[in-house]
Structure formats: C-alpha cells, structure tokens
C-alpha positions in Angstrom: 0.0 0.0 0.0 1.7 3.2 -1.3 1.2 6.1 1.4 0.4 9.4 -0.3 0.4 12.7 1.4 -3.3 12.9 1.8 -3.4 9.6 2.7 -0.5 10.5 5.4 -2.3 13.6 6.5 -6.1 11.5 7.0 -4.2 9.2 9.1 -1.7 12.0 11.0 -5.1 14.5 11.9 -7.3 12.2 14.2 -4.0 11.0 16.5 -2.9 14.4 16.7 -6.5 15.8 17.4 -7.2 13.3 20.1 -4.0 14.2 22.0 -5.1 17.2 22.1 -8.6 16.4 23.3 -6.7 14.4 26.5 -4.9 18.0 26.9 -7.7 20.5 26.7 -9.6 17.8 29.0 -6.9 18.4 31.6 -6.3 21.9 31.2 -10.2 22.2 32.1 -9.9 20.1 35.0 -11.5 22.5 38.1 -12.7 24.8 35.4 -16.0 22.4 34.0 -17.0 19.3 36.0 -15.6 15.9 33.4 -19.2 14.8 33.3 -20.6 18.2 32.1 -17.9 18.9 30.1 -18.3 15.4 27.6 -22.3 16.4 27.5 -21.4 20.2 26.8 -18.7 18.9 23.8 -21.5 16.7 22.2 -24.3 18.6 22.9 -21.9 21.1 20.6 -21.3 18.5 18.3 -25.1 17.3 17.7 -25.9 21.1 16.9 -23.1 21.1 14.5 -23.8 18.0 12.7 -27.9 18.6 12.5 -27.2 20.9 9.4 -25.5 17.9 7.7 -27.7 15.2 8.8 -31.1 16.3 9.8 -32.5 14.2 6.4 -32.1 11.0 9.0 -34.2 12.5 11.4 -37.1 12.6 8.7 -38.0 8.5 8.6 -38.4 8.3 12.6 -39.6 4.9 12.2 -36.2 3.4 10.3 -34.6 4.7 13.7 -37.5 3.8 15.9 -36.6 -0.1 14.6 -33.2 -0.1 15.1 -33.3 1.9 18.5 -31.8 -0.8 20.8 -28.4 -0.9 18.4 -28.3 2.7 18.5 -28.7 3.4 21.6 -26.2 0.6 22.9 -23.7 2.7 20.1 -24.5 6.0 21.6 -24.3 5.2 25.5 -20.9 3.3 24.9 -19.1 5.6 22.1 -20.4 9.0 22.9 -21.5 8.9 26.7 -19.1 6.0 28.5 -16.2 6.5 26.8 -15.7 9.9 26.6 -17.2 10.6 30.5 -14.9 8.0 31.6 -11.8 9.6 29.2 -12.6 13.0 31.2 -13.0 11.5 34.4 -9.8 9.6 34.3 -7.9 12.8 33.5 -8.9 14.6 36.7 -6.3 12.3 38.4 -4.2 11.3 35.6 -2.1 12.9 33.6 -2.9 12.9 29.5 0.2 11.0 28.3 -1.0 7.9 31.1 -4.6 7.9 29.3 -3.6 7.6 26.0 -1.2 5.3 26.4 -3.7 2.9 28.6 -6.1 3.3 25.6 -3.3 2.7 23.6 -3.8 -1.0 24.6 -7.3 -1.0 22.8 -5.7 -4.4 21.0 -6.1 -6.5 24.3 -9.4 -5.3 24.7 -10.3 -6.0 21.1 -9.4 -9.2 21.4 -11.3 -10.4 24.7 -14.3 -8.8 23.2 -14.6 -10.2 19.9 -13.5 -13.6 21.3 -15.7 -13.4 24.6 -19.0 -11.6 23.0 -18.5 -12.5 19.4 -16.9 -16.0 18.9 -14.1 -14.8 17.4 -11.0 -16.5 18.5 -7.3 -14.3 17.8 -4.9 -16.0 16.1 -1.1 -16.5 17.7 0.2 -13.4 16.5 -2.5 -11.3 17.6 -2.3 -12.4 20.9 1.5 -12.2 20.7 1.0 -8.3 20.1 -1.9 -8.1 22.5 1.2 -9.3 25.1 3.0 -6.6 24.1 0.8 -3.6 24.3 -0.7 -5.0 27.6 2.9 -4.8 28.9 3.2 -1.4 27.4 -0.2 -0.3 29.6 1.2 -2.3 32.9 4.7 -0.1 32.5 1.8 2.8 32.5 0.1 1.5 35.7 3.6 0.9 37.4 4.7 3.8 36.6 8.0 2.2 35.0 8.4 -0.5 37.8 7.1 -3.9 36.5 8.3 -5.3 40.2 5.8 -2.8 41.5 2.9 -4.0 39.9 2.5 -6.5 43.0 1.8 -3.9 45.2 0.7 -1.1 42.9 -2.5 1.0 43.8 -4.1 2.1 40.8 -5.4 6.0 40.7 -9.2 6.3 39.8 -8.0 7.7 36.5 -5.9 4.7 35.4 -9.4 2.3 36.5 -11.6 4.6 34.6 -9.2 4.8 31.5 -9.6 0.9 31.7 -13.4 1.0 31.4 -13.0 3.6 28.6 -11.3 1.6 26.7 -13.1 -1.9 27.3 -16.2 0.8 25.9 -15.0 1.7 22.9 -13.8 -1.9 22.1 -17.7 -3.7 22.5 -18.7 -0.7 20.4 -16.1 -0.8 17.8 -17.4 -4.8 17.4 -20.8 -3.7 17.8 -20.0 -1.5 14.1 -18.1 -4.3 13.2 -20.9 -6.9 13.7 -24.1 -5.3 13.4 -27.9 -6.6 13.8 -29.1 -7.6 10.0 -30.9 -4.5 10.2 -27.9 -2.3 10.3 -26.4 -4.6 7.1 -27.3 -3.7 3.1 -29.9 -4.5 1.7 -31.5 -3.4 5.1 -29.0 -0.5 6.9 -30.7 3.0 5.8 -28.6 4.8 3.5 -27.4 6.9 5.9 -24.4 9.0 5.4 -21.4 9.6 7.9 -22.8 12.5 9.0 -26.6 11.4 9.6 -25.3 8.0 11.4 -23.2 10.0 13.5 -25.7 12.4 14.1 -28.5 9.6 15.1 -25.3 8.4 17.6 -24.8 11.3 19.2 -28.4 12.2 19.8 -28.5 8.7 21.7 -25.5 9.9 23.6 -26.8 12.9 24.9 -29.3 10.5 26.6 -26.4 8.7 29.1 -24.1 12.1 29.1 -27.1 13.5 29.8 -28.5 11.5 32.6 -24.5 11.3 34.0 -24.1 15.4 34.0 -27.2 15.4 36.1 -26.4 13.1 38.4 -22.4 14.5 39.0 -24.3 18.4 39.1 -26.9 16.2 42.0 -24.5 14.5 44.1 -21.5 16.2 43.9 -20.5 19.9 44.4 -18.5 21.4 41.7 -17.4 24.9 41.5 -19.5 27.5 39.1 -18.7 27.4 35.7 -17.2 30.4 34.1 -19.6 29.9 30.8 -18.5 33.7 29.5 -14.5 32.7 30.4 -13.2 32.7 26.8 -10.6 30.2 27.2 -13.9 27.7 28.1 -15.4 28.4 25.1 -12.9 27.9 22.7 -11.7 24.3 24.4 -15.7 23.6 24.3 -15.5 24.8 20.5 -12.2 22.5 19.6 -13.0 19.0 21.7 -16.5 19.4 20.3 -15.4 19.9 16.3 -12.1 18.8 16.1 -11.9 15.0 17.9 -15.5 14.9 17.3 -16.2 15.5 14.0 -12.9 16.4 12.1 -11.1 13.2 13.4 -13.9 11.3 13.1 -14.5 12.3 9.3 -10.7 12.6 8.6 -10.5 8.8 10.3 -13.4 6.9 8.4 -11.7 8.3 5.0 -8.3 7.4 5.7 -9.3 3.7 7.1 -11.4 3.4 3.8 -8.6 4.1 1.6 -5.5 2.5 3.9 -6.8 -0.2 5.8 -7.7 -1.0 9.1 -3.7 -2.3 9.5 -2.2 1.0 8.2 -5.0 3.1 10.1 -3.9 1.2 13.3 -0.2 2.1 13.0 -1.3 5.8 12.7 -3.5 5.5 15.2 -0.5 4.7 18.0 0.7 7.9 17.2 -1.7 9.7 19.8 0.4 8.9 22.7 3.5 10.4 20.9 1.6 13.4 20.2 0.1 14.1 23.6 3.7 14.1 25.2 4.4 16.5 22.7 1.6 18.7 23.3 1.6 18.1 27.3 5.3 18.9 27.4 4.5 22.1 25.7 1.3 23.0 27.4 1.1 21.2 30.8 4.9 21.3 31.7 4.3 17.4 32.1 7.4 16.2 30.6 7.4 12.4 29.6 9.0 9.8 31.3 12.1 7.3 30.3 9.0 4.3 31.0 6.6 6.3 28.9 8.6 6.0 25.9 9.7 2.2 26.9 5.7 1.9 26.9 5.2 3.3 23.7 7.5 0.8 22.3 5.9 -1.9 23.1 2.5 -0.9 22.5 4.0 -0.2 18.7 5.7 -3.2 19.0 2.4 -5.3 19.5 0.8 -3.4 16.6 3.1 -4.1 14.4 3.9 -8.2 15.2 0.4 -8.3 15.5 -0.6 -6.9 12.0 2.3 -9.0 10.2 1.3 -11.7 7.9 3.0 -15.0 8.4 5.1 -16.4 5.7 4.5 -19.1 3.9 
C-alpha cells in the first residue's frame, strides 16, 4: 500500500486531534466538571452535525426499529467512553490515558473472542502481550516489580473501562444486527449516522451530568470565560467530527492495519503537546511503553510467511 500525502495527512489529523482532546480535558480540570464537560462537547457537536444530517431524522420509524443498536452505540461511544476519558484525566495525567487506551488491542481481542466467537490467532495475541505490557509499564509507573503492590489511581481504573467501551462498540460496528447490514441498513451518510449516535449519547451524558451536578459539588462554571469556550468549540469539532471524518476516510482508503499504525501515534503526540502546554514532561518508561504498544501493533498486524 503506497502512502500518499493525503493519505498521510487523513491518518496523522485524528492521533494528533485526540491528543489534544486528552490535553484541553486536563487543562479544564476544576474549570468544567468531566461529566458536564463530555455532555457540553456533544451537545456542541449534535448542533453542529444537525445541518448535515437532519434528512435521517425525517424516517423516525427506520430509527425507531433499530433503536436498541443505536442506543447501545450512543451510550458506549459518545456517553461511557468519553465521560470515563474525562473523568480519568482529573487524576491522571494525559500521556498515562492515552497510552492505557493505547492498549485498545487487548481489549479487542477479549471482546470479539468473549462476545463474538471470534477466536485471535497466535500473533494477535502475541502483540496483545506486548501492548498490555506497554499499559502495565503505564500502571507501574516504570516499575514492573511494582505491579504486586501497585495501587491504581481512579483515572488509570476509569481509562480501563473507557477503553473496554470503545472496544464492544467498535465490534458492535463491526458486527451489526441484520438491520444495520445492506440491503436493510438505511442509507445513511457519515454525518446522519453520527448524528443519530450522538443524539442517543446525549441521553447517558445527559442522565450522568445530572447526576455529577446532583450528588457532587462542583465549582460554578465560568460559561462567558473565553478560554472555556474555545476548548468547548475544539473538543466538540475537532476529535469529534474532524477526526472522526478525517478517520473513516483514511481507514477506507489505507486499511484498518495501516489506520492502526497511525493511530498509536496519539500517545506520541500528547507528550508533545503536554510537554508544551502542561509542563508534564514524559518519562524514560513512557517511551519504553510506547515501544511496546508499537511493538504489538506491528507483530500483530504481520502476515505469516508461507
């Protein structure tokens, strides 16, 4: 597969987008409760999106029909993940959540072989190995001998439900209902599907802003503080939309393998932009993490000789 520069630069914009979504997510830690802010950023998003795929919303009964799917793609993509993303970051820092999701193979793998009969073949779970290794030098914090006695910050725990969310509902895309397959699946577009997503969503962010505004006491939010606004305006259109457009393009046209390889770039990316932003500067066992996550994708993703 011969990598052009747009297909370089479909690939390179979600990674980098998303690191900076685990940034801005930290910066606003104190300034908008987690739970509040992932409701705000898709509420955002929904609004954004309705222009481009409000002709969905016309044949109520084709959604109606398909509701339970939906939903369960809604409440795990757009509600648990991200609230879970946001609430990790309160106590963790943005290059340990990115690099725990970077072990979304493992969890891929248990899912489709738990939920969906699919069994991983030798190399697959060879990589998984490796990028689970690359999350425990995470957890340890660059002492594997420590992992014995280690006591896990809420943020690493909810990073780990985050991710075991996105992976049932990237298989739940993967494997959808015979109502959500041709000749059946509606002809919706990119936009109108993940515009039916996000208004299902809104329902679980919804229901979990209330509930952290009910039983918690977080500090007013500055709504006219400017520096708000324009972190509400980029996680809600850039690793919402942009990377999610940019994403579905580039996988189309290089392959879920390729796409994957990219894809391990966020971690690299979110030192970067944490280094520069935060002051958090990355550690020797953050790279030695990196590596191995890579490592797995890439032993993983190999074809075997014949």
């Amino acid at each position: 597969m011969r990598v052009t520069l747009r297909l370089a630069l479909l690939l390179t914009a979600p990674p980098l987008l998303w690191a900076g979504n685990a940034v801005i997510g930290r910066m606003l830690v104190g300034s908008v409760p987690p739970l509040t802010l992932n409701f705000a950023r898709w509420a955002i998003a929904a609004a954004i999106l309705l222009p481009l795929g409000w002709r969905a919303l016309r044949d109520p009964a084709a959604i109606a029909a398909r509701w339970p799917y939906l939903l369960a793609l809604g409440v795990l993509g757009v509600g648990t993940y991200n609230a879970m993303l946001y609430l990790a970051l309160v106590t963790s820092t943005p290059i340990n959540v990115t690099l725990i999701a970077a072990s979304m193979p493992v969890w891929m793998l248990a899912v489709g072989a738990l939920g969906f009969g699919v069994r991983p073949g030798a190399r697959q779970a060879a990589g998984a190995v490796l990028s689970l290794a690359g999350a425990a030098l995470v957890i340890a914090r660059g002492d594997f001998g420590a992992l014995a006695r280690v006591q896990l910050v809420a943020g690493d725990l909810y990073m780990i439900v985050a991710t075991i969310a996105w992976a049932i509902y990237s298989w739940l895309l993967v494997r959808p209902p015979a109502s959500m397959r041709p000749p059946e699946r509606p002809a919706w577009n990119w936009a109108e599907f993940l515009l039916i997503q996000a208004l299902f969503g809104l329902l679980g962010a919804g229901a979990m802003a209330t509930g952290e505004a009910a039983f918690t006491d977080p500090a007013p939010i500055a709504w006219h503080d400017g520096r708000v606004l324009a972190a509400l305006a980029y996680v809600a259109i850039g690793p919402a939309i942009v990377a999610y457009r940019c994403w579905g393009l580039g996988v189309m046209e290089g392959g879920p393998a390729l796409g994957a390889f990219f894809g391990n770039l966020t971690p690299l990316f979110t030192a970067l932009l944490s280094a520069a932003l935060l002051g958090e500067a990355p550690r020797v066992y953050h790279g030695a993490a990196f590596a191995l996550i890579v490592g797995g994708i890439v032993v993983s993703s190999r074809s075997p000789r014949r």
